[in-house]
mmCIF file as Biopython writes it, N, C-alpha, C and O atoms, coordinates in Angstrom:
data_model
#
loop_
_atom_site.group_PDB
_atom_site.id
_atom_site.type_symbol
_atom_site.label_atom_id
_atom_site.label_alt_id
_atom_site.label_comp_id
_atom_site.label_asym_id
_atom_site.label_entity_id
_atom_site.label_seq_id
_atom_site.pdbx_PDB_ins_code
_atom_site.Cartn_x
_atom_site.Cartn_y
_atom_site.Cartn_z
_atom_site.occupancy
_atom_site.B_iso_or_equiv
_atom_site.auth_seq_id
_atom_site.auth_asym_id
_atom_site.pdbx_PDB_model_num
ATOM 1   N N  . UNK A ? 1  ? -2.845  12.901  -24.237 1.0 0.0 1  A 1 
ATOM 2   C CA . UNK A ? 1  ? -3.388  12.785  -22.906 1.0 0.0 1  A 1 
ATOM 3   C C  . UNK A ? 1  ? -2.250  12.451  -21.940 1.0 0.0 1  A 1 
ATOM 4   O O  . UNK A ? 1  ? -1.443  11.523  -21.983 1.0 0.0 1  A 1 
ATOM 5   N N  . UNK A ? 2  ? -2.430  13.711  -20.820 1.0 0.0 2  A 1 
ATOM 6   C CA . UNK A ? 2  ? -1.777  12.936  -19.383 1.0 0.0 2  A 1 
ATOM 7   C C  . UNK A ? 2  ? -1.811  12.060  -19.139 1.0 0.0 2  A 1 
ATOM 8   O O  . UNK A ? 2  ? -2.765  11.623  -19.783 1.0 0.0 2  A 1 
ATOM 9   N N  . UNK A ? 3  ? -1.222  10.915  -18.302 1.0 0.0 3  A 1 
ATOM 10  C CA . UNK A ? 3  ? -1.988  9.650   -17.113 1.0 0.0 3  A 1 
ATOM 11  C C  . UNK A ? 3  ? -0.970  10.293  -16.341 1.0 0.0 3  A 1 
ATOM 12  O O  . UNK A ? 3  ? -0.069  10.975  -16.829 1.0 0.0 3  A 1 
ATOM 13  N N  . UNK A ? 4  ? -1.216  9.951   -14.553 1.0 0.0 4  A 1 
ATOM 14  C CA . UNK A ? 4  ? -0.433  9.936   -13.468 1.0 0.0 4  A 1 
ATOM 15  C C  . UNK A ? 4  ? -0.274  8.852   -13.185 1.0 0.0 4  A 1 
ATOM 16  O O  . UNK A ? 4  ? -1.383  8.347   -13.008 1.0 0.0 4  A 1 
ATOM 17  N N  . UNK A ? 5  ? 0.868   7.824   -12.955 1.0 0.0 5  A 1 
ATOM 18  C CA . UNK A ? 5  ? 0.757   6.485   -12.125 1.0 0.0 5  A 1 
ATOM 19  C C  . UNK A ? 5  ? 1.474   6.614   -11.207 1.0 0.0 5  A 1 
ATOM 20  O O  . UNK A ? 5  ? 2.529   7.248   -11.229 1.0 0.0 5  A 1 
ATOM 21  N N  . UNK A ? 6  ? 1.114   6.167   -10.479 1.0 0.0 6  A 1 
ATOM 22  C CA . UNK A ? 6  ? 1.293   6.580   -8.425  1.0 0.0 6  A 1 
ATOM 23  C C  . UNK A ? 6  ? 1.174   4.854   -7.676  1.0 0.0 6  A 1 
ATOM 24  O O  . UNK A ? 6  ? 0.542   3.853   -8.014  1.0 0.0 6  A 1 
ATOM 25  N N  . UNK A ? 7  ? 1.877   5.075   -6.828  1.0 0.0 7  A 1 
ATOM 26  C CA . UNK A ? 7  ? 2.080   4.292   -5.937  1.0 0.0 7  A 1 
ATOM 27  C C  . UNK A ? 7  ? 1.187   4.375   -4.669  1.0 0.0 7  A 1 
ATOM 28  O O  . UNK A ? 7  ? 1.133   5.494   -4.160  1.0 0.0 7  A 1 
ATOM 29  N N  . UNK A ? 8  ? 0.353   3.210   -3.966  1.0 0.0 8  A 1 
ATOM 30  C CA . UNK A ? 8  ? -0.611  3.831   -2.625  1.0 0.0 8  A 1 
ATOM 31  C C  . UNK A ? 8  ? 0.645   4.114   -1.640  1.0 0.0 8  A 1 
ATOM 32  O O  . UNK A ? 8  ? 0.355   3.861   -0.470  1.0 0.0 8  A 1 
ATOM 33  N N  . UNK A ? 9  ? 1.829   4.528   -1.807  1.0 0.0 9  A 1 
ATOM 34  C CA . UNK A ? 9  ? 2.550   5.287   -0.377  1.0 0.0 9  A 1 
ATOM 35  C C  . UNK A ? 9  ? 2.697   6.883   -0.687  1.0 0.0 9  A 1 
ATOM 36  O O  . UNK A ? 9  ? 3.274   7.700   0.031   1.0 0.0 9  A 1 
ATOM 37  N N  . UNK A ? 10 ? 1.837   7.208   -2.305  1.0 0.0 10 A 1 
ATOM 38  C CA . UNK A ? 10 ? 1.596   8.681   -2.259  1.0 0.0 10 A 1 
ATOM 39  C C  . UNK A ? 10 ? 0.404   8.742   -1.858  1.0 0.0 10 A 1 
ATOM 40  O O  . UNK A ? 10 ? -0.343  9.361   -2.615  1.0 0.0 10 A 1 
ATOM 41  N N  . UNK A ? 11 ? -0.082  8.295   -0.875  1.0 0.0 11 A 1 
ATOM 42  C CA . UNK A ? 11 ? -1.581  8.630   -0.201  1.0 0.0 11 A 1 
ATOM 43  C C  . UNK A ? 11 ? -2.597  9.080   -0.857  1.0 0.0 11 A 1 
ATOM 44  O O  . UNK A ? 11 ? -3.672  9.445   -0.381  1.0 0.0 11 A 1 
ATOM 45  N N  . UNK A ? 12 ? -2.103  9.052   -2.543  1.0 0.0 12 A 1 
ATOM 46  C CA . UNK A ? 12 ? -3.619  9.867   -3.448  1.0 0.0 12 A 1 
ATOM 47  C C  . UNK A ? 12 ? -4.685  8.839   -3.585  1.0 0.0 12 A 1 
ATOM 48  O O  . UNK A ? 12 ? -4.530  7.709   -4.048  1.0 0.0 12 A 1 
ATOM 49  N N  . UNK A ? 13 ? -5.791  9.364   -3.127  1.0 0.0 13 A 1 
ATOM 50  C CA . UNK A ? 13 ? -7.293  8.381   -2.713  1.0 0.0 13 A 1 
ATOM 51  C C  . UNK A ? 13 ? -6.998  7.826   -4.059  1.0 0.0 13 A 1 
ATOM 52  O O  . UNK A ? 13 ? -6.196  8.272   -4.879  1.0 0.0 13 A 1 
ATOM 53  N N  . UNK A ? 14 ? -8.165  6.247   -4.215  1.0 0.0 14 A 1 
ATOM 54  C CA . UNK A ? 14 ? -8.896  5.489   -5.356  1.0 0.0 14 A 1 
ATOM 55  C C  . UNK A ? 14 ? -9.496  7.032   -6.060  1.0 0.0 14 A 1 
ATOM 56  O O  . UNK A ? 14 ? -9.986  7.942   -5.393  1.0 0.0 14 A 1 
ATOM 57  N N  . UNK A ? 15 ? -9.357  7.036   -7.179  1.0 0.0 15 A 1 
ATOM 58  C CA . UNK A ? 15 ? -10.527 7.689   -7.962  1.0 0.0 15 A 1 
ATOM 59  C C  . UNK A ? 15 ? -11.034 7.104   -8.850  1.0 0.0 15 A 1 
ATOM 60  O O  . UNK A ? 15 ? -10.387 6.120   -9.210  1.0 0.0 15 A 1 
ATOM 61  N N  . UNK A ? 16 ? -12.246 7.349   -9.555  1.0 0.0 16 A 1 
ATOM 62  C CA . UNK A ? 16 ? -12.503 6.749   -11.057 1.0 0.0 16 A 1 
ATOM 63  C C  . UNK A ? 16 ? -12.002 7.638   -12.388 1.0 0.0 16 A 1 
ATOM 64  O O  . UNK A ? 16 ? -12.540 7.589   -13.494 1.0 0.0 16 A 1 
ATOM 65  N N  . UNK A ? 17 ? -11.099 8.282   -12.102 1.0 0.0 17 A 1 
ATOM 66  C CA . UNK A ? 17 ? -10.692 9.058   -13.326 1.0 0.0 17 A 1 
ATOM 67  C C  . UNK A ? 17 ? -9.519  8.549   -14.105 1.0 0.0 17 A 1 
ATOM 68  O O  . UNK A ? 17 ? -8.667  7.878   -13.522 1.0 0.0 17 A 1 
ATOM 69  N N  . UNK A ? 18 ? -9.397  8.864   -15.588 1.0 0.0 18 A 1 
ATOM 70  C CA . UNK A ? 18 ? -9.021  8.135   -16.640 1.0 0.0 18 A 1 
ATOM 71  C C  . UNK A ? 18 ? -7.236  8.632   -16.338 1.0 0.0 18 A 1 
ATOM 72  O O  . UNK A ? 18 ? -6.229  8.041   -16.729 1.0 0.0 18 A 1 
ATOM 73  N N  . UNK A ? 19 ? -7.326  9.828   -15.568 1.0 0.0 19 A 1 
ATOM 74  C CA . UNK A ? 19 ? -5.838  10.285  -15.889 1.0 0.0 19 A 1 
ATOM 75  C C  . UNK A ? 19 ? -4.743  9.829   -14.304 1.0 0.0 19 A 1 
ATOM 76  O O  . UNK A ? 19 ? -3.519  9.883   -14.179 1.0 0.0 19 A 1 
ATOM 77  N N  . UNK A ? 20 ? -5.641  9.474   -13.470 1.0 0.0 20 A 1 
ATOM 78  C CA . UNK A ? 20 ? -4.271  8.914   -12.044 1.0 0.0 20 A 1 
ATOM 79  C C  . UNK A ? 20 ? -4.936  7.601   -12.194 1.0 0.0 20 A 1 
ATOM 80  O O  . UNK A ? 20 ? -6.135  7.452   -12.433 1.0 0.0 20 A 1 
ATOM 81  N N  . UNK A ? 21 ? -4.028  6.622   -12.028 1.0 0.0 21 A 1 
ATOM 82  C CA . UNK A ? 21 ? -4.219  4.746   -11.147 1.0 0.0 21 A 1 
ATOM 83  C C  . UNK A ? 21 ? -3.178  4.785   -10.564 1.0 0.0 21 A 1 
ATOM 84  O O  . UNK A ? 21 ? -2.070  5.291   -10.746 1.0 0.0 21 A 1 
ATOM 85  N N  . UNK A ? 22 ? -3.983  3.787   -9.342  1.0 0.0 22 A 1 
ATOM 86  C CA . UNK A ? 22 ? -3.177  4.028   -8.176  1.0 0.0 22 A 1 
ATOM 87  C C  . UNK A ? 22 ? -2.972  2.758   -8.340  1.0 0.0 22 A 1 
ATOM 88  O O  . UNK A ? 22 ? -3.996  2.123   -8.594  1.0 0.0 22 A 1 
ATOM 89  N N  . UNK A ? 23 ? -1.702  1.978   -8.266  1.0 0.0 23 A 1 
ATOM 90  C CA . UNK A ? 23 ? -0.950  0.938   -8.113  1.0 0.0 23 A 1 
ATOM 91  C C  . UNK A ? 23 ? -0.768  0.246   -6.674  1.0 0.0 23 A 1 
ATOM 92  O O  . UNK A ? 23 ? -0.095  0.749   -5.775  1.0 0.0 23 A 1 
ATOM 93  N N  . UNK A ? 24 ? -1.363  -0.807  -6.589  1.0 0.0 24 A 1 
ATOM 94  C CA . UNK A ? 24 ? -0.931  -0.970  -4.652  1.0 0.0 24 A 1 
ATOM 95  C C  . UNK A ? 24 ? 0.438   -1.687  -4.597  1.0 0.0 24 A 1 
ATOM 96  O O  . UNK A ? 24 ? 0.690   -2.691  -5.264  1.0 0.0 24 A 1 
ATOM 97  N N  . UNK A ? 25 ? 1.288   -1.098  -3.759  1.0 0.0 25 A 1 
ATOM 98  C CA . UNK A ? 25 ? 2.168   -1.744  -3.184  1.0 0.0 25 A 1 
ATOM 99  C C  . UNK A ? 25 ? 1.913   -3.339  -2.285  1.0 0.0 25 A 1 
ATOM 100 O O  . UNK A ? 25 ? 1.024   -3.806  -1.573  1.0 0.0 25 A 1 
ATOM 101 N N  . UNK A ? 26 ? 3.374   -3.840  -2.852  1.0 0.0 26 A 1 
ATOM 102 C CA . UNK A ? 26 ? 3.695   -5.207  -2.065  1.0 0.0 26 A 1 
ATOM 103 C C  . UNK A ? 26 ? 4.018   -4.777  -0.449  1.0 0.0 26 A 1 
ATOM 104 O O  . UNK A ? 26 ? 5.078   -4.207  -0.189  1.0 0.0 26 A 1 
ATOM 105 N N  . UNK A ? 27 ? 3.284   -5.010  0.345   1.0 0.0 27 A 1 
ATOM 106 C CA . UNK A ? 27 ? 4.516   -4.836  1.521   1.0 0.0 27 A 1 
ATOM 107 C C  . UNK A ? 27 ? 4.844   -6.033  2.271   1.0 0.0 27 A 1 
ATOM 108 O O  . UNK A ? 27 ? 3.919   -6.843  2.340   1.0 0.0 27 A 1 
ATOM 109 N N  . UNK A ? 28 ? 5.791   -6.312  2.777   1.0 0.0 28 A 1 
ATOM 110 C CA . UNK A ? 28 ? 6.422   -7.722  3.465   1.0 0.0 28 A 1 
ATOM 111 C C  . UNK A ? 28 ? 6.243   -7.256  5.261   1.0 0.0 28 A 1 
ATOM 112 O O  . UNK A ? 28 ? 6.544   -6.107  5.584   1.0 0.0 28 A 1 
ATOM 113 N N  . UNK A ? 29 ? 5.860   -8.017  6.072   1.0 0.0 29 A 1 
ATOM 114 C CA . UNK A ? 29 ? 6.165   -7.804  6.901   1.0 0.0 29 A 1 
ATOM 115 C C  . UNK A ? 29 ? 5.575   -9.107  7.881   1.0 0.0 29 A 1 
ATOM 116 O O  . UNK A ? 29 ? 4.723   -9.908  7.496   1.0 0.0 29 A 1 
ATOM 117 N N  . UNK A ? 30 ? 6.159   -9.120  9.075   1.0 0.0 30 A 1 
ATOM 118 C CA . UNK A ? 30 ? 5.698   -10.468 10.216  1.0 0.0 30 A 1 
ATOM 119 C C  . UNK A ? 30 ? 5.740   -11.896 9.243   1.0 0.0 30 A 1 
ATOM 120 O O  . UNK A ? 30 ? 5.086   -12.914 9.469   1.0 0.0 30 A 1 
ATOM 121 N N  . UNK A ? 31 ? 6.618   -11.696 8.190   1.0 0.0 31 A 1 
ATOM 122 C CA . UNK A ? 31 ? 6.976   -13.213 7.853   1.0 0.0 31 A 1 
ATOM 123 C C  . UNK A ? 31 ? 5.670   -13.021 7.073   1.0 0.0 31 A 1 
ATOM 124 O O  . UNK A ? 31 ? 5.360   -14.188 7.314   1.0 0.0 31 A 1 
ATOM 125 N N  . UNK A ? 32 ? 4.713   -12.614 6.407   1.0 0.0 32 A 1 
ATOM 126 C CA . UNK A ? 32 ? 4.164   -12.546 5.457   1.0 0.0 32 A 1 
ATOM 127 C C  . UNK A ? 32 ? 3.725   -11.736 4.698   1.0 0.0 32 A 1 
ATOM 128 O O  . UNK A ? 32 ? 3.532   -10.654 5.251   1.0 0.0 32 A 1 
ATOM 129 N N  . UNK A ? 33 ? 3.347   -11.776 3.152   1.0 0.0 33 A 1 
ATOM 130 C CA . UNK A ? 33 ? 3.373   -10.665 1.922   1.0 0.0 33 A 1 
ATOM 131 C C  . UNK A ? 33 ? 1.883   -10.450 1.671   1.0 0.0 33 A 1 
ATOM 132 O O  . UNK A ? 33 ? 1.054   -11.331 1.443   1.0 0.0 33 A 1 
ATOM 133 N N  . UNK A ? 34 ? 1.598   -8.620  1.780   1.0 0.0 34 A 1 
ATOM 134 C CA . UNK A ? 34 ? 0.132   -8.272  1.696   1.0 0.0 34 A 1 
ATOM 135 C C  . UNK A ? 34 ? 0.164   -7.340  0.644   1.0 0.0 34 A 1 
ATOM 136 O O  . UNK A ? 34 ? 1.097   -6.606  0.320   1.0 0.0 34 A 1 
ATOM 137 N N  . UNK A ? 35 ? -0.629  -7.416  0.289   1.0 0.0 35 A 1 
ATOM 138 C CA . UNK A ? 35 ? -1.334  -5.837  -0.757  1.0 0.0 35 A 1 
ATOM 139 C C  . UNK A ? 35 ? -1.760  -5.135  -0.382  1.0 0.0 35 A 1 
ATOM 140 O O  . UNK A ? 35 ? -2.744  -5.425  0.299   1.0 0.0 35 A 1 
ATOM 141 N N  . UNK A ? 36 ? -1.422  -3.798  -0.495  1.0 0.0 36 A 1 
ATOM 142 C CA . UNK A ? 36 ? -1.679  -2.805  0.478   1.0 0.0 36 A 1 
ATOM 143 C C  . UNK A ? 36 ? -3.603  -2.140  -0.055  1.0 0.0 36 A 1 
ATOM 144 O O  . UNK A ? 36 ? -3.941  -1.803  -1.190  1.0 0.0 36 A 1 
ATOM 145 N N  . UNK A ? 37 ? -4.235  -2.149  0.848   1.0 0.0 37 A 1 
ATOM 146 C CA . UNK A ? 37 ? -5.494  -1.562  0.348   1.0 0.0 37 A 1 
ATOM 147 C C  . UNK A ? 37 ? -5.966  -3.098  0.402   1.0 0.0 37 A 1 
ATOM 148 O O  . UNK A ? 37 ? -6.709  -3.326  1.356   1.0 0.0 37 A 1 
ATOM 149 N N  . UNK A ? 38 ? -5.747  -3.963  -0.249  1.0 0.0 38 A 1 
ATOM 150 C CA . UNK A ? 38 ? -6.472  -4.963  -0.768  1.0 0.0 38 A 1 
ATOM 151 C C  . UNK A ? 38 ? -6.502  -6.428  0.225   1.0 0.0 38 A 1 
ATOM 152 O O  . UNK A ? 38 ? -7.563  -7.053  0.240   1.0 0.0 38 A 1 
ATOM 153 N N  . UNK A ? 39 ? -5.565  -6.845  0.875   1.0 0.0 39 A 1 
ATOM 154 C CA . UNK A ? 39 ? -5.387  -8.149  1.634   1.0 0.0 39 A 1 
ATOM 155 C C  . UNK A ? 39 ? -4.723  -7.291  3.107   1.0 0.0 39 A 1 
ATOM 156 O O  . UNK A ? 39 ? -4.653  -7.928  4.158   1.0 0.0 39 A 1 
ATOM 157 N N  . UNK A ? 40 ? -4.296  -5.929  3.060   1.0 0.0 40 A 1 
ATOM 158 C CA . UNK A ? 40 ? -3.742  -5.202  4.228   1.0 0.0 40 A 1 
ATOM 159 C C  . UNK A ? 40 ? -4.126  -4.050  4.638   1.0 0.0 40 A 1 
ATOM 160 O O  . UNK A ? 40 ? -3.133  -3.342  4.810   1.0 0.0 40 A 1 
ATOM 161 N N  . UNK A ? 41 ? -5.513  -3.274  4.988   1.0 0.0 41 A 1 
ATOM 162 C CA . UNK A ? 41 ? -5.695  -2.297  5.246   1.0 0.0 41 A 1 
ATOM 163 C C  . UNK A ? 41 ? -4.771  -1.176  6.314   1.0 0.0 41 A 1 
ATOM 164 O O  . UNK A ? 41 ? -3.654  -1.567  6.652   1.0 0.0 41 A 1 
ATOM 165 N N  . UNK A ? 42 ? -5.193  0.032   6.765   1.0 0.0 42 A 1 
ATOM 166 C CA . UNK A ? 42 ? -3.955  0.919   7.309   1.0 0.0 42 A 1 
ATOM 167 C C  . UNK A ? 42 ? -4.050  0.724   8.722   1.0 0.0 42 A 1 
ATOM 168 O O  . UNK A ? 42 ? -3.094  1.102   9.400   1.0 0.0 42 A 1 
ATOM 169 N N  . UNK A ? 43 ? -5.294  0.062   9.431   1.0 0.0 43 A 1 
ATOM 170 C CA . UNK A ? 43 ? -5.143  0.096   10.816  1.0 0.0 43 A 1 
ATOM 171 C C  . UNK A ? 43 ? -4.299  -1.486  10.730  1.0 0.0 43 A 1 
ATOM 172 O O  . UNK A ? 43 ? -3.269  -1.428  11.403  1.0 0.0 43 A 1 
ATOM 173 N N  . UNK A ? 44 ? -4.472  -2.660  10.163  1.0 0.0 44 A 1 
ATOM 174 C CA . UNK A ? 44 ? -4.018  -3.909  10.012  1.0 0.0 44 A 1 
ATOM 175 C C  . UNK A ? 44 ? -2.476  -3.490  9.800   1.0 0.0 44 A 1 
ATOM 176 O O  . UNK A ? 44 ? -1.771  -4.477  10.007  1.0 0.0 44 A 1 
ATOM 177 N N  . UNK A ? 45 ? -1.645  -2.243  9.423   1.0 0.0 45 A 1 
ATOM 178 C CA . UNK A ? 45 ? -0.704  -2.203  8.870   1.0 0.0 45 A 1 
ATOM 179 C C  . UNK A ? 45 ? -0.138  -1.488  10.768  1.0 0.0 45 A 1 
ATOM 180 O O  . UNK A ? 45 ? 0.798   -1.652  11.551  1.0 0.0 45 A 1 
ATOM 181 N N  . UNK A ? 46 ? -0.841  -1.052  10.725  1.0 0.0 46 A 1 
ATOM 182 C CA . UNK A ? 46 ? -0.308  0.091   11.870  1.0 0.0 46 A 1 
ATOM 183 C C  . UNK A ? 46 ? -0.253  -1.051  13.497  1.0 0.0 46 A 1 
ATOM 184 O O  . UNK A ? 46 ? 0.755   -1.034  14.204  1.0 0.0 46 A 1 
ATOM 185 N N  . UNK A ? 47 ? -1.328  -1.833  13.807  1.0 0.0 47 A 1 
ATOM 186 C CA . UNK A ? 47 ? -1.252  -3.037  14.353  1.0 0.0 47 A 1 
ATOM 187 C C  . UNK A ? 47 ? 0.168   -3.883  14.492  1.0 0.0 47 A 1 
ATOM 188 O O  . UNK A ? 47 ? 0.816   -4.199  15.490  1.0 0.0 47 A 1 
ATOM 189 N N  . UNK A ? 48 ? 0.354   -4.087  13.275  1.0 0.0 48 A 1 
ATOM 190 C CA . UNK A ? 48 ? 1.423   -5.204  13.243  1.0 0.0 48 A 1 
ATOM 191 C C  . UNK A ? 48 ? 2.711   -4.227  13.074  1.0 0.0 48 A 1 
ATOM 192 O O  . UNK A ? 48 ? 3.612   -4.811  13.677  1.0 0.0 48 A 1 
ATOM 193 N N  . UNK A ? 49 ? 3.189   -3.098  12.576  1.0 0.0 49 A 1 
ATOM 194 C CA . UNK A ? 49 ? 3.862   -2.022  12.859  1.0 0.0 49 A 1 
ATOM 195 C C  . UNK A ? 49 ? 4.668   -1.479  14.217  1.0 0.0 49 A 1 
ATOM 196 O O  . UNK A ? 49 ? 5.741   -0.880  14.293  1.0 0.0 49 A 1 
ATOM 197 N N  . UNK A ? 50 ? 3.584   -1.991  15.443  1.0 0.0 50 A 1 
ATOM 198 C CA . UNK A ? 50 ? 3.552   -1.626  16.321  1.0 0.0 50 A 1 
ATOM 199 C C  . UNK A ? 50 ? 4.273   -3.139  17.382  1.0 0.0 50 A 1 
ATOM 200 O O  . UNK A ? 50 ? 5.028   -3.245  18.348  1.0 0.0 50 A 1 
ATOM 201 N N  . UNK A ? 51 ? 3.368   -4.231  16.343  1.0 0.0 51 A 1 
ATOM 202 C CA . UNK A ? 51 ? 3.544   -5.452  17.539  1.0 0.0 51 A 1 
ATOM 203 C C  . UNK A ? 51 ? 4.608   -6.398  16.754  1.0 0.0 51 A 1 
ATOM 204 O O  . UNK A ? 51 ? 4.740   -7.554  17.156  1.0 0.0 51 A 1 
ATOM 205 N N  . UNK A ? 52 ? 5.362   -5.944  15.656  1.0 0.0 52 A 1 
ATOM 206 C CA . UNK A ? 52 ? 6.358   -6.019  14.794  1.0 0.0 52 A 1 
ATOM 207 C C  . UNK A ? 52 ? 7.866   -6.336  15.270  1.0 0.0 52 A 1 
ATOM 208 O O  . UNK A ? 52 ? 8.334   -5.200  15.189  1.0 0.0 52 A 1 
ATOM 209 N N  . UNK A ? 53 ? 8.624   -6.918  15.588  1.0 0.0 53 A 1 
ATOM 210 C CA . UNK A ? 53 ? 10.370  -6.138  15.392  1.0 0.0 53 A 1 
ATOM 211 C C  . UNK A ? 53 ? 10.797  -6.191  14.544  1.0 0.0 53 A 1 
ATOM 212 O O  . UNK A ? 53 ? 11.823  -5.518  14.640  1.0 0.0 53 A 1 
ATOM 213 N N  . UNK A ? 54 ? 10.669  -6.867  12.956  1.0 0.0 54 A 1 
ATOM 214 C CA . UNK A ? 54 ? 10.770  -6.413  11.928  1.0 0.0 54 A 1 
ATOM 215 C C  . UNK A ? 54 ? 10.239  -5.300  11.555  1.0 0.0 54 A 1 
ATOM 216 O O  . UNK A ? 54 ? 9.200   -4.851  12.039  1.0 0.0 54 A 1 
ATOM 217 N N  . UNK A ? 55 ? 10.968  -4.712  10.581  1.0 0.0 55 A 1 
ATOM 218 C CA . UNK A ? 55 ? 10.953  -3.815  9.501   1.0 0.0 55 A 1 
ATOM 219 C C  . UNK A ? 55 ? 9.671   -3.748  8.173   1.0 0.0 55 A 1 
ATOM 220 O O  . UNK A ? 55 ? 10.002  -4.449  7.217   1.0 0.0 55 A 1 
ATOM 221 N N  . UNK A ? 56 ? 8.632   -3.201  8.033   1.0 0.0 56 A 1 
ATOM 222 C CA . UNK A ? 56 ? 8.393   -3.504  6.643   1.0 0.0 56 A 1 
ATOM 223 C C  . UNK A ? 56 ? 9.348   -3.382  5.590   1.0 0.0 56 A 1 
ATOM 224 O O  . UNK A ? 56 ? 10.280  -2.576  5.584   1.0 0.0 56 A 1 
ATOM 225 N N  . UNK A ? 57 ? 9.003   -4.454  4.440   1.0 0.0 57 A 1 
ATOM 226 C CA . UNK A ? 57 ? 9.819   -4.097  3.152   1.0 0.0 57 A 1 
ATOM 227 C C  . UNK A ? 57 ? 8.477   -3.752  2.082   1.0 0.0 57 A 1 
ATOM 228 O O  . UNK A ? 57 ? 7.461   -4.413  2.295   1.0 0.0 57 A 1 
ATOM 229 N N  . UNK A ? 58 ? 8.446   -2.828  1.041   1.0 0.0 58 A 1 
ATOM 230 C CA . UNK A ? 58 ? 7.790   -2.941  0.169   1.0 0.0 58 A 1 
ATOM 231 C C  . UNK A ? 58 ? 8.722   -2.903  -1.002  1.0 0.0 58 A 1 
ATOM 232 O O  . UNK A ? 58 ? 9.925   -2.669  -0.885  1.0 0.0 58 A 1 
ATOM 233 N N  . UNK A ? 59 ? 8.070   -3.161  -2.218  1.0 0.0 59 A 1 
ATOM 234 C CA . UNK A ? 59 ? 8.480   -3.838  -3.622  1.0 0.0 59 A 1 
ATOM 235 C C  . UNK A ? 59 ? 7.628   -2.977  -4.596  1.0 0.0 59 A 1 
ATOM 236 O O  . UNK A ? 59 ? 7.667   -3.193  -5.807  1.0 0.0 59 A 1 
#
């Protein structure tokens, strides 16, 4: 058997299938550390992105 393991900055949706998991990224940013999908959704990312002068880092 295949598996795919992917990172959420390859944009491939959640599925329930046995052969991709999607791994969430760490990302750092505004002096504090989120999970992407999970404690940091994409408008929350794009928000602070915007009102940011740091850089994100992800891990």
């Amino acid at each position: 058997m295949i598996r795919l393991l992917v990172d959420t900055a390859s944009d491939i949706p959640n599925t329930n299938s046995d052969n991709i998991l999607v791994v969430p990224l760490s990302i750092h940013i505004c002096n504090n550390d989120y999970i992407d999908g999970v404690t940091l959704n994409h408008d929350q990312f794009y928000q602070m992105l915007v009102s940011s002068s740091d850089f994100p880092k992800t891990s």
